[in-house]
Gaussian input, Z-matrix of N, CA and C with variables (Angstrom, degrees):
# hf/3-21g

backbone

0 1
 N
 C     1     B1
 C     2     B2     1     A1
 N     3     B3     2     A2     1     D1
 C     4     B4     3     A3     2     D2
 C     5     B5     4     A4     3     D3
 N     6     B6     5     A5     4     D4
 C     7     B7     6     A6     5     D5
 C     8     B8     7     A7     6     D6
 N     9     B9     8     A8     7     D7
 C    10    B10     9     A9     8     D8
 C    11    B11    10    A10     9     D9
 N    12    B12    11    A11    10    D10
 C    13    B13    12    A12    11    D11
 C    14    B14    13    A13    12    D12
 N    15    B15    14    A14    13    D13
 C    16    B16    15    A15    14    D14
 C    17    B17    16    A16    15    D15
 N    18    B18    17    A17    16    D16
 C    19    B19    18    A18    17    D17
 C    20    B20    19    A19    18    D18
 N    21    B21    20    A20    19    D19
 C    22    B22    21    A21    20    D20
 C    23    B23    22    A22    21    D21
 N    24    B24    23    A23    22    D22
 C    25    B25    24    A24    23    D23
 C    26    B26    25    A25    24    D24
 N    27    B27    26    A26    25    D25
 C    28    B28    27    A27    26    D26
 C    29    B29    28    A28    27    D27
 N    30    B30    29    A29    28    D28
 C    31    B31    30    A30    29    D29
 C    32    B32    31    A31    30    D30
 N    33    B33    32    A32    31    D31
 C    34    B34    33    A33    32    D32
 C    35    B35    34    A34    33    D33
 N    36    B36    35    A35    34    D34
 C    37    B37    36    A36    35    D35
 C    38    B38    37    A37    36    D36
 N    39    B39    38    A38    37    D37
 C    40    B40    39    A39    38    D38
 C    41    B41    40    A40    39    D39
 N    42    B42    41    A41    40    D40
 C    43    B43    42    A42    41    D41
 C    44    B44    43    A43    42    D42
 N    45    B45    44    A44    43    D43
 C    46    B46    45    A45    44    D44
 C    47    B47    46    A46    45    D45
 N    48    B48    47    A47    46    D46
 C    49    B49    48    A48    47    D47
 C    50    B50    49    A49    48    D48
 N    51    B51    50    A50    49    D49
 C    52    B52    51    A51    50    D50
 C    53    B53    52    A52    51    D51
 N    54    B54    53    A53    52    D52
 C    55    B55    54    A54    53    D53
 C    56    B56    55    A55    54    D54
 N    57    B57    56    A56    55    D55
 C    58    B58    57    A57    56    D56
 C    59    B59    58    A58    57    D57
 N    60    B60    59    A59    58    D58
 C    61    B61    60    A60    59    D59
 C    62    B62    61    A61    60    D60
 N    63    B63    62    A62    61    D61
 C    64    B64    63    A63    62    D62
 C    65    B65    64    A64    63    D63
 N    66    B66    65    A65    64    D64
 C    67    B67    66    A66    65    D65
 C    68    B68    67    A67    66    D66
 N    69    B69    68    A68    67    D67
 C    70    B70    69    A69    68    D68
 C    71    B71    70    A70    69    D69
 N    72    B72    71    A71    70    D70
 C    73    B73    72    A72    71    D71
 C    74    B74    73    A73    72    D72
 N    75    B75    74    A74    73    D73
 C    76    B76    75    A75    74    D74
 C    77    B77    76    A76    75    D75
 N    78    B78    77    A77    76    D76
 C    79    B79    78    A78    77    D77
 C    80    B80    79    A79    78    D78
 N    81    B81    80    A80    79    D79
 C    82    B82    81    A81    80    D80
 C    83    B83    82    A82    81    D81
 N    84    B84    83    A83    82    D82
 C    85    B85    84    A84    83    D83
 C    86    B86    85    A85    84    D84
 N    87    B87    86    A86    85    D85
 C    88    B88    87    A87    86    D86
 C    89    B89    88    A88    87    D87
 N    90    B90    89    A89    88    D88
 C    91    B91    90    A90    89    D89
 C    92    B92    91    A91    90    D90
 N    93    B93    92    A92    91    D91
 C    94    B94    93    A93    92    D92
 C    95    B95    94    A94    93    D93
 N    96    B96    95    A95    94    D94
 C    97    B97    96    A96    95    D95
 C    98    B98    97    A97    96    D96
 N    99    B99    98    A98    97    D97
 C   100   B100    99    A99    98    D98
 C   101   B101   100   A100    99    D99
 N   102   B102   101   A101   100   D100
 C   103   B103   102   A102   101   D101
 C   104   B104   103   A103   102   D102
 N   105   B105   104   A104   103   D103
 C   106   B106   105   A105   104   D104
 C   107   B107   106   A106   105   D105
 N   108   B108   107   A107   106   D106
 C   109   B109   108   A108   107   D107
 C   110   B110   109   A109   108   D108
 N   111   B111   110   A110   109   D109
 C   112   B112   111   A111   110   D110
 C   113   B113   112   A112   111   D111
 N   114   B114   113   A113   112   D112
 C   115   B115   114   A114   113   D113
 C   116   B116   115   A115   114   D114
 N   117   B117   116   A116   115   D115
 C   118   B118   117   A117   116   D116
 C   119   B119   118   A118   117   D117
 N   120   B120   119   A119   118   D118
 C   121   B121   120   A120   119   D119
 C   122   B122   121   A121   120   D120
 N   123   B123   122   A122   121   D121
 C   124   B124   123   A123   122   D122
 C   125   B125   124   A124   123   D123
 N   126   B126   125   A125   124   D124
 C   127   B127   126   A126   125   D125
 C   128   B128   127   A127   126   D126
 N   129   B129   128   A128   127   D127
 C   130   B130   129   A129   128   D128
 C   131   B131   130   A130   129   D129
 N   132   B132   131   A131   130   D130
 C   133   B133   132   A132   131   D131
 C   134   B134   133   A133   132   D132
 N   135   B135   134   A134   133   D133
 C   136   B136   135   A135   134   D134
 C   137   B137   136   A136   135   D135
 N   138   B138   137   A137   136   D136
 C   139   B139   138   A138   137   D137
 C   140   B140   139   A139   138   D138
 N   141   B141   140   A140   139   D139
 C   142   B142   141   A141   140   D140
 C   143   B143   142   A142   141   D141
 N   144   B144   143   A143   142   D142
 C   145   B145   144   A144   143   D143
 C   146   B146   145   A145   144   D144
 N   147   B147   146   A146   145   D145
 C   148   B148   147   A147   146   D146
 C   149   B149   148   A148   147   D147
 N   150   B150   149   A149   148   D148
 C   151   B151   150   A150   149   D149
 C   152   B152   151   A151   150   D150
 N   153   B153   152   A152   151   D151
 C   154   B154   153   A153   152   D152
 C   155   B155   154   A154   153   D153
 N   156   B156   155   A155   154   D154
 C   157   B157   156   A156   155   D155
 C   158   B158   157   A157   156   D156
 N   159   B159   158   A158   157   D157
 C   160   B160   159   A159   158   D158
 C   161   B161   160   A160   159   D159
 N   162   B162   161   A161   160   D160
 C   163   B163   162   A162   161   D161
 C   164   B164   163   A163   162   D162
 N   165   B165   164   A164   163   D163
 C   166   B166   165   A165   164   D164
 C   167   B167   166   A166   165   D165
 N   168   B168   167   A167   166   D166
 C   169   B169   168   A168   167   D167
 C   170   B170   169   A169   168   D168
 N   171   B171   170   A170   169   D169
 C   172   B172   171   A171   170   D170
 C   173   B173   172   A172   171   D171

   B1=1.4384
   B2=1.5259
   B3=1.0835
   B4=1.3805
   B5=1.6076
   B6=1.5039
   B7=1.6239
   B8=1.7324
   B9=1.1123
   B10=1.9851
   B11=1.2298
   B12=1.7730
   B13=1.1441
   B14=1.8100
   B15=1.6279
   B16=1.2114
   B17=1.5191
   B18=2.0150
   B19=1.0547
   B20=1.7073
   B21=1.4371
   B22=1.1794
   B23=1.5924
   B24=1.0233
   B25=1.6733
   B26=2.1207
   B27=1.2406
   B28=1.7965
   B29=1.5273
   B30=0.9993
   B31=1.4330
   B32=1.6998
   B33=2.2688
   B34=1.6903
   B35=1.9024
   B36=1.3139
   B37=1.7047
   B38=1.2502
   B39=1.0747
   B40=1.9160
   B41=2.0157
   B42=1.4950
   B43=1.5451
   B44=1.2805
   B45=1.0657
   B46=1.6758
   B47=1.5221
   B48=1.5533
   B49=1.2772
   B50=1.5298
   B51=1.1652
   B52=1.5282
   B53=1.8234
   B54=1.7811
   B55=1.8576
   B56=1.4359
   B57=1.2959
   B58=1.6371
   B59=1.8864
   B60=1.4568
   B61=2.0949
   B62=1.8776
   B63=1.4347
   B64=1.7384
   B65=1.6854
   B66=1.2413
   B67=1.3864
   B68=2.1203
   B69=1.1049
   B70=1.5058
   B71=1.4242
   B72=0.9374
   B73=1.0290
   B74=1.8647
   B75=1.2805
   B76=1.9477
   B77=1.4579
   B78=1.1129
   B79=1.3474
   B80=1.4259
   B81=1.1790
   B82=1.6822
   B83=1.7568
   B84=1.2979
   B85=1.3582
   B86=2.0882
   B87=1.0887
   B88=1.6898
   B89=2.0603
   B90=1.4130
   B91=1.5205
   B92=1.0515
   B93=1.6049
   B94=1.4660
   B95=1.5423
   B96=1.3818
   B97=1.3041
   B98=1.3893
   B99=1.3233
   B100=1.3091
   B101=2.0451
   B102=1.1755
   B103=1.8315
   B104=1.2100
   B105=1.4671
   B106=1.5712
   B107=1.1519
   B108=1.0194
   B109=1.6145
   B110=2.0736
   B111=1.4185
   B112=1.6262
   B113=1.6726
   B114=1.6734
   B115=1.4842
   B116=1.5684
   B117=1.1729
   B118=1.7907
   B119=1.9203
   B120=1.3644
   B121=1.5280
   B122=1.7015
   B123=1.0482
   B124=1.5484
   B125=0.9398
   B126=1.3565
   B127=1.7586
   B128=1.4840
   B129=1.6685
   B130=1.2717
   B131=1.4475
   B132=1.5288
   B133=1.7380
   B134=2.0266
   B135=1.0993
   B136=1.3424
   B137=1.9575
   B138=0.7825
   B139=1.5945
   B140=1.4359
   B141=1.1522
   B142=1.8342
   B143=1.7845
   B144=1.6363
   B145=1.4527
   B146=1.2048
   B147=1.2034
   B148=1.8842
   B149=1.2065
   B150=0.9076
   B151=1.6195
   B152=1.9305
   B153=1.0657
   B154=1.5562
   B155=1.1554
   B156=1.6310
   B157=1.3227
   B158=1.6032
   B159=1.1946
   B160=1.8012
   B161=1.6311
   B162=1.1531
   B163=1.5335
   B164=1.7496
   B165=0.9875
   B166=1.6182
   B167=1.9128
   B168=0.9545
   B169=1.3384
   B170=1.9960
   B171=1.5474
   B172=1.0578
   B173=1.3070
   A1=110.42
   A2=123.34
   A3=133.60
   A4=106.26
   A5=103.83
   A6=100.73
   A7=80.69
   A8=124.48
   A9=100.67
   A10=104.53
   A11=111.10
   A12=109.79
   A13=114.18
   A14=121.02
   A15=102.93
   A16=102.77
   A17=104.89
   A18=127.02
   A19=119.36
   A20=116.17
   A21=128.97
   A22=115.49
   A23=107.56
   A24=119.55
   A25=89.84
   A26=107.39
   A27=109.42
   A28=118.78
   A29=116.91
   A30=116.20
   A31=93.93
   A32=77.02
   A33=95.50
   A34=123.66
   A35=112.91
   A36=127.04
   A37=111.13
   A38=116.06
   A39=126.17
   A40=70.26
   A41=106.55
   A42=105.48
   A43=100.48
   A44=120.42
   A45=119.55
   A46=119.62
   A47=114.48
   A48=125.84
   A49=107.42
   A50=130.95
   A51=108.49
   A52=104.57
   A53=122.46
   A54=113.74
   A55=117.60
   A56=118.15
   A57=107.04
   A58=101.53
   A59=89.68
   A60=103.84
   A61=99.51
   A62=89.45
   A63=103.66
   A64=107.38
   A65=112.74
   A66=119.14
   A67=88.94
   A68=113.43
   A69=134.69
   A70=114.30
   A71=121.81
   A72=126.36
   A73=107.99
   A74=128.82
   A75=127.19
   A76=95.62
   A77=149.24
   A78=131.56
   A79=138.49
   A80=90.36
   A81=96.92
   A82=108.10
   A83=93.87
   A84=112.71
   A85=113.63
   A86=114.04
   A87=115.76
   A88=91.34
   A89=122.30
   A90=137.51
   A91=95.89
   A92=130.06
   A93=135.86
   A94=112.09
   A95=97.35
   A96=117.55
   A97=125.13
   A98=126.17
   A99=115.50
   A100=110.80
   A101=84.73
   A102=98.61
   A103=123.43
   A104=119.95
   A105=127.68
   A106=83.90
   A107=140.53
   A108=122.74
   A109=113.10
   A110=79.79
   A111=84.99
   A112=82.86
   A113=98.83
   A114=124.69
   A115=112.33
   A116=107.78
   A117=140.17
   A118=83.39
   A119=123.84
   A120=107.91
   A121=107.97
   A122=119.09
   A123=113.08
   A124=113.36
   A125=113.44
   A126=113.92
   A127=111.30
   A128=129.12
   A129=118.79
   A130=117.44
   A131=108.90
   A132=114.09
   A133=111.27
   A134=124.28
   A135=158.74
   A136=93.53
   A137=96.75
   A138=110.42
   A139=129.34
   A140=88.71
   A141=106.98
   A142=89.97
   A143=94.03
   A144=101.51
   A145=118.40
   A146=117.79
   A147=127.00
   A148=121.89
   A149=104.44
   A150=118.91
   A151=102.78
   A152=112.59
   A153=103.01
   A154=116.09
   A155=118.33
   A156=122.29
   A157=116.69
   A158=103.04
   A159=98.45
   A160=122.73
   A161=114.40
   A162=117.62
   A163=108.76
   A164=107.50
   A165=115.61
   A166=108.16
   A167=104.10
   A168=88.56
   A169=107.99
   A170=109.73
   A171=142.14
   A172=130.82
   D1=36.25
   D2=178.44
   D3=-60.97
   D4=129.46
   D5=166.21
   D6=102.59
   D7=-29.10
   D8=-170.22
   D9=-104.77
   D10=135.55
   D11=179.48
   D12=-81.95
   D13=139.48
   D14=-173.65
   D15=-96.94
   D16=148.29
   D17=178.07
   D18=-62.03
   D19=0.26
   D20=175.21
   D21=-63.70
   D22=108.20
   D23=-169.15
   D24=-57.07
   D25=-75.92
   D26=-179.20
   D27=-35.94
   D28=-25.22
   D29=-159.83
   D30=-92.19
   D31=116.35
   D32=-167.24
   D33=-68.30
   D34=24.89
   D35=147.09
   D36=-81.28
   D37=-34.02
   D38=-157.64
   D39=-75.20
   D40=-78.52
   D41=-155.26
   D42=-46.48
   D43=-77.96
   D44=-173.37
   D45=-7.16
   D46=-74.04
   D47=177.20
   D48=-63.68
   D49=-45.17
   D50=-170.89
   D51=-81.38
   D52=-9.38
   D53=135.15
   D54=-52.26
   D55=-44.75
   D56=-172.41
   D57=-53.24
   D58=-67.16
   D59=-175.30
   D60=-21.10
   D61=-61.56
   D62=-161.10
   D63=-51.61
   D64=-38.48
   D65=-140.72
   D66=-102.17
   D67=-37.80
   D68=149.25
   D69=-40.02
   D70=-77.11
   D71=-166.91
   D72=-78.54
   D73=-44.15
   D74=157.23
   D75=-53.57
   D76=-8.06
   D77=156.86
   D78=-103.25
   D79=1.18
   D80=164.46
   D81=-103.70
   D82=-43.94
   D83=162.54
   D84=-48.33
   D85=1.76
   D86=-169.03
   D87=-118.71
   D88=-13.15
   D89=-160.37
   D90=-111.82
   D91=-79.12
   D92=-163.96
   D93=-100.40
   D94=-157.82
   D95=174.42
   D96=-97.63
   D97=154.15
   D98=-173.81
   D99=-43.62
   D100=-78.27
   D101=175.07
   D102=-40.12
   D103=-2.07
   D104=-174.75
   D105=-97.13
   D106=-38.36
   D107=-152.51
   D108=-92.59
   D109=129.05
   D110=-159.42
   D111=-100.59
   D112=173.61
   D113=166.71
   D114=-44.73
   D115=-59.59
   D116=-161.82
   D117=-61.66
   D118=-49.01
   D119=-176.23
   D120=-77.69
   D121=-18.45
   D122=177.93
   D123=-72.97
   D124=-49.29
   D125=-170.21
   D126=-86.31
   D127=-11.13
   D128=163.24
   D129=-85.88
   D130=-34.97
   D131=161.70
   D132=-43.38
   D133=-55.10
   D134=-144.42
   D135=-93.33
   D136=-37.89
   D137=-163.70
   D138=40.45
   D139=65.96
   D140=-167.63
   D141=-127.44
   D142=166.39
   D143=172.66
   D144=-102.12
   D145=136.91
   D146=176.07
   D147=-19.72
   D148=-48.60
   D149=-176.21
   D150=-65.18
   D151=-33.72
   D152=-176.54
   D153=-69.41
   D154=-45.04
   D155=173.42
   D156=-29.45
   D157=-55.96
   D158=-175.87
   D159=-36.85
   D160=-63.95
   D161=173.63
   D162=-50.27
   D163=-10.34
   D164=-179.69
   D165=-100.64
   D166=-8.46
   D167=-163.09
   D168=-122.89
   D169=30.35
   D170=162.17
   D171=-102.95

């Protein structure tokens, strides 16, 4: 199953990345304004690829 992210809340990738999102996103969030902060700064702050965010952001 390579390539799918699993819907398993425990499974320590799931945690990891939705720390990166969190910790990404309270730090841009500590600079700008809410509405300044785009996708493109989370996921390069975060250093994940665009595409992952989605399953995260449900």
């Amino acid at each position: 199953m390579s390539g799918v992210v699993s819907s398993n809340s425990n499974d320590p990738r799931v945690i990891r990345t939705r720390q990166l999102i969190l910790d990404a996103f309270l730090y841009h969030l500590s600079l700008k304004n809410f509405n300044s902060i785009t996708i493109q700064n989370i996921t390069e702050q975060a250093t994940i690829n665009r595409a992952i965010l989605r399953p995260f952001s449900g």
